[in-house]
Each structure stands twice: as structure tokens, then as C-alpha cells.
C-alpha positions in Angstrom: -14.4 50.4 54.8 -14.7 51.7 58.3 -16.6 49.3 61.3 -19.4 52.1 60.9 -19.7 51.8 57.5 -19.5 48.3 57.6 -22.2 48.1 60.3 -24.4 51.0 57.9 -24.3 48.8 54.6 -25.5 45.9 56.6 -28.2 47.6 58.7 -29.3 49.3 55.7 -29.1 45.6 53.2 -31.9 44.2 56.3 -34.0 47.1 56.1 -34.2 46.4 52.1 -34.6 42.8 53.2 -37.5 43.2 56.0 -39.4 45.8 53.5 -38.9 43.4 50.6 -40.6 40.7 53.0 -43.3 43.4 54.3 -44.4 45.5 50.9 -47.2 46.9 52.7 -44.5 48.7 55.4 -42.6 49.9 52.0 -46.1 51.2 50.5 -46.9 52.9 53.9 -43.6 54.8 54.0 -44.3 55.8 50.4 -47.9 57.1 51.7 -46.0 59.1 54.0 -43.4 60.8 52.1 -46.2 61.9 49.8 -47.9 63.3 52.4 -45.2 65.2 53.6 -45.0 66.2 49.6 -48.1 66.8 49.1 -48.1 69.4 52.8 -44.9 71.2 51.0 -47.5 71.9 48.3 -49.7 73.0 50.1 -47.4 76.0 51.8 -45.6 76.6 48.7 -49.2 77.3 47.3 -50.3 79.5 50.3 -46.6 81.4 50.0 -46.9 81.7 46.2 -50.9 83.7 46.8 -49.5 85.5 49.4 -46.3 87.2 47.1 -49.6 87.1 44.0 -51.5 89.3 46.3 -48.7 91.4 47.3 -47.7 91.8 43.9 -51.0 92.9 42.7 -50.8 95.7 45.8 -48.0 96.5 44.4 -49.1 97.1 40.9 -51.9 98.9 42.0 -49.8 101.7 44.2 -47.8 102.1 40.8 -50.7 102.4 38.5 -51.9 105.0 40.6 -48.7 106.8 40.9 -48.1 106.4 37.4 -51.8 108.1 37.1 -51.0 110.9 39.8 -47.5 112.1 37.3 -49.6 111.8 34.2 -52.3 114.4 35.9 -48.9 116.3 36.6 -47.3 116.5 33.4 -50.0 117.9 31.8 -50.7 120.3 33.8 -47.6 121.0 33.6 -47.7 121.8 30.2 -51.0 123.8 30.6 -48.8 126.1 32.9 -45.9 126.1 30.8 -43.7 124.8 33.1 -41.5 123.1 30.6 -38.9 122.7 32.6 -40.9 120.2 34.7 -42.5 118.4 31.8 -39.5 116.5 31.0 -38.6 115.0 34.5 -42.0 114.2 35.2 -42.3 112.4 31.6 -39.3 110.6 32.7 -40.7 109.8 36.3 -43.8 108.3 34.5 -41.7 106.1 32.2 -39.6 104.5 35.3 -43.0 103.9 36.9 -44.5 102.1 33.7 -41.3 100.3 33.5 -41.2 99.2 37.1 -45.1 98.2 36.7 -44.2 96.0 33.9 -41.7 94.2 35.5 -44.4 94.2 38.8 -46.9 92.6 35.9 -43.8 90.0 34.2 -43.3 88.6 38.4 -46.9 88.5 38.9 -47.6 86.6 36.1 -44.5 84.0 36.7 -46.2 83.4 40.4 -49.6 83.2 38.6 -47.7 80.0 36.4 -45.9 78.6 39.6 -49.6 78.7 41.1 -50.9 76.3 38.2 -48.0 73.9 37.9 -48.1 73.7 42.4 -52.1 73.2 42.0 -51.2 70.4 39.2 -48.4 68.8 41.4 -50.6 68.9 44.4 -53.5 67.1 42.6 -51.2 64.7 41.0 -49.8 63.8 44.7 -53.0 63.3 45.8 -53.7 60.9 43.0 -50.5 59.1 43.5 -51.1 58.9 47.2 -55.1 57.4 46.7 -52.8 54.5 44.7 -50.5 54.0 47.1 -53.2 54.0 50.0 -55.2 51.5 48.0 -52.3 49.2 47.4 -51.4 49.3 51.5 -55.0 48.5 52.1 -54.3 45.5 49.5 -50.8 44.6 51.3 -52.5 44.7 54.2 -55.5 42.5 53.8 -53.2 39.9 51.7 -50.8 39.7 54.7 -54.2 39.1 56.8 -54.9 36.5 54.1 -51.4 34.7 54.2 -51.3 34.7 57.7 -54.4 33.3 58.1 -53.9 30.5 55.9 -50.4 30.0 57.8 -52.0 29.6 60.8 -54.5 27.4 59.2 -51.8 25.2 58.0 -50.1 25.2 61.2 -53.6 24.5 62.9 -54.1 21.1 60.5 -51.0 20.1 60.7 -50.9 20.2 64.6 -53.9 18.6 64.9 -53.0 16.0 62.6 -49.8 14.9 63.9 -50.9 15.2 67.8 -54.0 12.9 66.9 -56.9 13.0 69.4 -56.3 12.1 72.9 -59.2 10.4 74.8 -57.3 10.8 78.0 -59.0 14.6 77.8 -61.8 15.1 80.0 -64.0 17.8 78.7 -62.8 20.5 81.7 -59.2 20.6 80.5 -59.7 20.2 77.0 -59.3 23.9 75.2 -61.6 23.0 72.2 -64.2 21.2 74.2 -64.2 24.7 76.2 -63.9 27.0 72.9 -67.2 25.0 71.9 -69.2 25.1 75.0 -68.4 28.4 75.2 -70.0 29.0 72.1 -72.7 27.1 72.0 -73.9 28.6 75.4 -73.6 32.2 73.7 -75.3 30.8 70.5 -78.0 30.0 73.0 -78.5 33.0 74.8 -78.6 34.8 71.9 -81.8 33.3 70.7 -83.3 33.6 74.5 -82.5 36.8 74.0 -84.6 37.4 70.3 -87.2 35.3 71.9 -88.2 37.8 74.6 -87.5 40.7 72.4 -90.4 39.3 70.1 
């Protein structure tokens, strides 16, 4: 193995590593290729109504031509004109050949149309689970790391024990408390003179 790939298997074993460690990051990058799946869709869908409606143009201009000969052949035939009967007849067959096979694409599209309306809702589904489960990752690692720095909080403040030496200016949690309290305070001034 070369440096670079070296260097490549191990940048790529930490990635597995840190997303292993952070699911929700995984789940979000999932979220995100389905999104780009699920925009794919989405222009495949408008591309395949676009060749639908094209096609049905398309069918249209050759039923009417195939109309336009039929008009021709037979009066054709009321003029005796046999000797234009025949290639018209056989104009009129290519068209209703070339309309059928107009008819046999426009139905395939029509099929590609449900199975891309199917895949799109079924991305969508997949992408409400995977959006739900980040949501979950996320508040759990919330939830973790709040009871981490919980733990870390108690066990601080057990092993540092309480000082009296602190007078109540320098001392954070005398400040955090005061601090409160005075907002506590205020705040029912404030609901008494709005009564």
C-alpha cells in the first residue's frame, strides 16, 4: 500500500469511528443523501411529463395525418385514380405503425411516471424516519450531555468541598443566585403593577 492509501484507510476508519460515536451526524448525512434522492425524483418526474406531453403532441400530428391520407385514398378511389390508391394505402399504414409505436413509448413514460411518483413518496417516507430518528439522536445527546455535565458538576463539588474563605462578591454561585433571585423579584414587581 502506498502512504496515500495508507493515510485514506485511516482517515476513512476515524470517520467510521467519529460517526459511530455521533449516530445523529450519520442519520443527518442519511437525511441529506435522500434529499438529494428524493430532488433527482423530482426532475426525473418533471423530464418524464415533459417527453409524456411531447409524445401525446406527437400522436396527435399523426392521428391527424393518418386522417388527412384516409380522406385521400378514398377519394382517390371515387376518381379512379388507382394508381394513387395504393401508395397512399401504404402511406397510411406507415403512419398507423409509427402512431403505435408513438402510443407503445407513451405508455412506457406513463409507467416510469408511476414507479418515480412511488419512489418519490417512498423517499419522502424514509426521509420523515430518518428526520425523526436525528431529532431523537439529537435530544439523547442533549440528554447524555446533560447528565455528564451533571456528574462532572457533583463530583466537582464534592471533592472541592465548600470553602468558607469565599466572600459572597467572588463566589460564582452566591452570584448565579443573587442574580436570580433579584430577577425572580422583579418579575413579580412587574405582575404587580400590571394588575
Amino acid at each position: 500500500m502506498s502512504l496515500f492509501e495508507d493515510f485514506s484507510a485511516f482517515l476513512e476508519s476515524r470517520l467510521e469511528e467519529f460517526l459511530r460515536n455521533n449516530p445523529h451526524l450519520e442519520l443527518q448525512a442519511l437525511e441529506e443523501q435522500l434529499r438529494e434522492q428524493e430532488a433527482e425524483a423530482i426532475k426525473l418526474l418533471g423530464d418524464l411529463r415533459l417527453r409524456e406531453k411531447r409524445l401525446q403532441d406527437e400522436i396527435l400530428t399523426t392521428a391527424q395525418e393518418v386522417q388527412r391520407w384516409h380522406v385521400r385514398i378514398e377519394k382517390a378511389k371515387q376518381a379512379q385514380r388507382f394508381d394513387l390508391v395504393k401508395p397512399a394505402e401504404e402511406r397510411e399504414a406507415a403512419l398507423l405503425r409509427q402512431g403505435n409505436q408513438l402510443w407503445g413509448q407513451m405508455e412506457l413514460v406513463k409507467k416510469r411516471i408511476e414507479q418515480t411518483i412511488e419512489l418519490q413518496r417512498q423517499i419522502q417516507i424514509r426521509r420523515q424516519e430518518v428526520r425523526q430518528k436525528v431529532t431523537e439522536a439529537q435530544q439523547a445527546a442533549r440528554a447524555s450531555y446533560q447528565t455528564q455535565s451533571e456528574q462532572q458538576w457533583q463530583t466537582t463539588g464534592w471533592n472541592q468541598g465548600y470553602r468558607v474563605g469565599y466572600t459572597s462578591v467572588a463566589d460564582p454561585l452566591e452570584q448565579t443566585f443573587r442574580q436570580w433571585e433579584t430577577d425572580e423579584e422583579l418579575e413579580e414587581l412587574k405582575r404587580q403593577m400590571g394588575r
